[in-house]
Wavefront OBJ file of the C-alpha trace (Angstrom):
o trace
v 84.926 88.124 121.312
v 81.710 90.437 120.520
v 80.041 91.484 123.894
v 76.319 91.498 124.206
v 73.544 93.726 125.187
v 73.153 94.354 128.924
v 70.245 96.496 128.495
v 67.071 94.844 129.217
v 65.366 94.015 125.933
v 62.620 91.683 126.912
v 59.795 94.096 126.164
v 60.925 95.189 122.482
v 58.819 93.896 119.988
v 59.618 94.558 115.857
v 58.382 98.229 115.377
v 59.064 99.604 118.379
v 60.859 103.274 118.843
v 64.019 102.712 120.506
v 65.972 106.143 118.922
v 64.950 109.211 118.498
v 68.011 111.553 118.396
v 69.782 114.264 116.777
v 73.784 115.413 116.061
v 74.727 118.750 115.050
v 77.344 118.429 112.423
v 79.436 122.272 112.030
v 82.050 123.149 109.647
v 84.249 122.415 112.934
v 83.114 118.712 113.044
v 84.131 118.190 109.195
v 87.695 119.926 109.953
v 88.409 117.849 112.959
v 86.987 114.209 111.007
v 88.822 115.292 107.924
v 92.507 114.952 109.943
v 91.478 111.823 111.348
v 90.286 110.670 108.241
v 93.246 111.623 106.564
v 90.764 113.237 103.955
v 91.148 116.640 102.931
v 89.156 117.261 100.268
v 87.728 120.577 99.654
v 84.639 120.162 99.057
v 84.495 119.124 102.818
v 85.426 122.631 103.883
v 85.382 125.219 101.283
v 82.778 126.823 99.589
v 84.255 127.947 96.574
v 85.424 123.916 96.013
v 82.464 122.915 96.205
v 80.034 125.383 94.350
v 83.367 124.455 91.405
v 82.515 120.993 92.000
v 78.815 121.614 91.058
v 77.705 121.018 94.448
v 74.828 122.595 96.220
v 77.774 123.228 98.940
v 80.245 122.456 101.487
v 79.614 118.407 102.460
v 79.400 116.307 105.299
v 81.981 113.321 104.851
v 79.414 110.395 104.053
v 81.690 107.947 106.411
v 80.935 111.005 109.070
v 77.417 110.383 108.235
v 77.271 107.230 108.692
v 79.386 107.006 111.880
v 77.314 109.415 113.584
v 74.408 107.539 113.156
v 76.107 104.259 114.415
v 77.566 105.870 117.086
v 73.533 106.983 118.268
v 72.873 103.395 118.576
v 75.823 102.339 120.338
v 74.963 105.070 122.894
v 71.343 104.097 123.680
v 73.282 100.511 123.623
v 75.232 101.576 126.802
v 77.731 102.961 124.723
v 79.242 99.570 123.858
v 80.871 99.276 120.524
v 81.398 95.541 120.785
v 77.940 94.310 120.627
v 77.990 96.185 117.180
v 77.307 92.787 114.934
v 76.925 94.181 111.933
v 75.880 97.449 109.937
v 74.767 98.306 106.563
v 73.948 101.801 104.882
v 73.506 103.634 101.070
v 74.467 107.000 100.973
v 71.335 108.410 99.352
v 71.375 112.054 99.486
v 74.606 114.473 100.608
v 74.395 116.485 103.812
v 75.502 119.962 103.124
v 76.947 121.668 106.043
v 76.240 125.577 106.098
v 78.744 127.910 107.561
v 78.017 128.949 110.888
v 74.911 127.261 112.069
v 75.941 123.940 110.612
v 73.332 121.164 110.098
v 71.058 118.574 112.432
v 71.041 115.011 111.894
v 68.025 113.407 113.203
v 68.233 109.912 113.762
v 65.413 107.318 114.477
v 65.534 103.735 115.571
v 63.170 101.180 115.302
v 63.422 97.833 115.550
v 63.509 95.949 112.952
v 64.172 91.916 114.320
v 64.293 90.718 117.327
v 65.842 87.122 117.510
v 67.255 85.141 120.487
v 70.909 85.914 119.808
v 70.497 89.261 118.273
v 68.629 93.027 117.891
v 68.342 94.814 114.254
v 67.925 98.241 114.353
v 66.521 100.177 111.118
v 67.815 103.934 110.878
v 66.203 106.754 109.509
v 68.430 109.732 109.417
v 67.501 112.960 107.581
v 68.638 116.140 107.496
v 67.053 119.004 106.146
v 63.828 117.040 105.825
v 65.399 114.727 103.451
v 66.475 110.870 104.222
v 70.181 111.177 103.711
v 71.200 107.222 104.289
v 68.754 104.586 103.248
v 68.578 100.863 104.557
v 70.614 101.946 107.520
v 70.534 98.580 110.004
v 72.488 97.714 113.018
v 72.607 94.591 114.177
v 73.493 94.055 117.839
v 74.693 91.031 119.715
v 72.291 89.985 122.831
v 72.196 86.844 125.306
l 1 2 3 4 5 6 7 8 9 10 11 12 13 14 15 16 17 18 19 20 21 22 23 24 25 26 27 28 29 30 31 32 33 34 35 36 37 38 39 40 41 42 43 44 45 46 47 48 49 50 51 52 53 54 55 56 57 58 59 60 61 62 63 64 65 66 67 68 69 70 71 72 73 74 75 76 77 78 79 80 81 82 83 84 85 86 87 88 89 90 91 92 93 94 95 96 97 98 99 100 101 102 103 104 105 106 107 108 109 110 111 112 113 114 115 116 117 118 119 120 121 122 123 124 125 126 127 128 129 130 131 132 133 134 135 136 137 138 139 140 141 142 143
């Protein structure tokens, strides 16, 4: 059974700013999601991998990406996962994750339907100035 929105939604109206966020993402977070993952490539964590791979150089998981962003919704949800309907994203651009000072995800919400039984929200999430998923939407179960 999906649970549904507690948070008053009344007043939101398609177009509205909901989100307005950000996530730092480290070398630290891409070590730690890589054993959970179970995905160890090196590109995810060394340098020298990925500058052989061609890349511009270490990456962010995409999957971390993308779960980081969801997970920005489900908080301004009141941290809720169940009233997570549905949720669609294209992996536009890579995040590269410098050593050291890592990388900031910024993540905006606005919504993009409002229906009786259910909230869309459209993502933007950039990093470095550049959109990094594109026709990110959550949609999230309501009463």
């Amino acid at each position: 059974m999906t649970a549904v929105l507690d948070t008053d939604l009344d007043g939101l109206s398609k177009g509205d700013i909901v989100l307005d966020t950000s996530v730092r993402v480290t070398r630290e977070s891409l070590v730690r999601y890589a054993g959970a993952a179970i995905d160890f490539n090196p590109i995810h964590f060394s340098d020298r991998a990925a500058a052989d791979a061609g890349l511009p150089g270490v990456l962010a998981h995409g999957m971390l990406t993308a779960a980081l962003a969801l997970q920005a919704v489900v908080d301004w949800a009141g941290g809720d996962s169940t009233v997570v309907r549905a949720y669609e994203t294209r992996f536009t651009r890579p995040v590269v994750v410098p050593d050291g000072t890592g990388v900031e995800l910024f993540v905006t919400g606005k919504v993009g339907l409002v229906a009786d039984d259910a909230l869309r929200v459209d993502l933007t999430v950039k990093a470095d100035g550049a959109t990094v998923l594109g026709k990110t939407q959550v949609t999230l179960a309501r009463s």
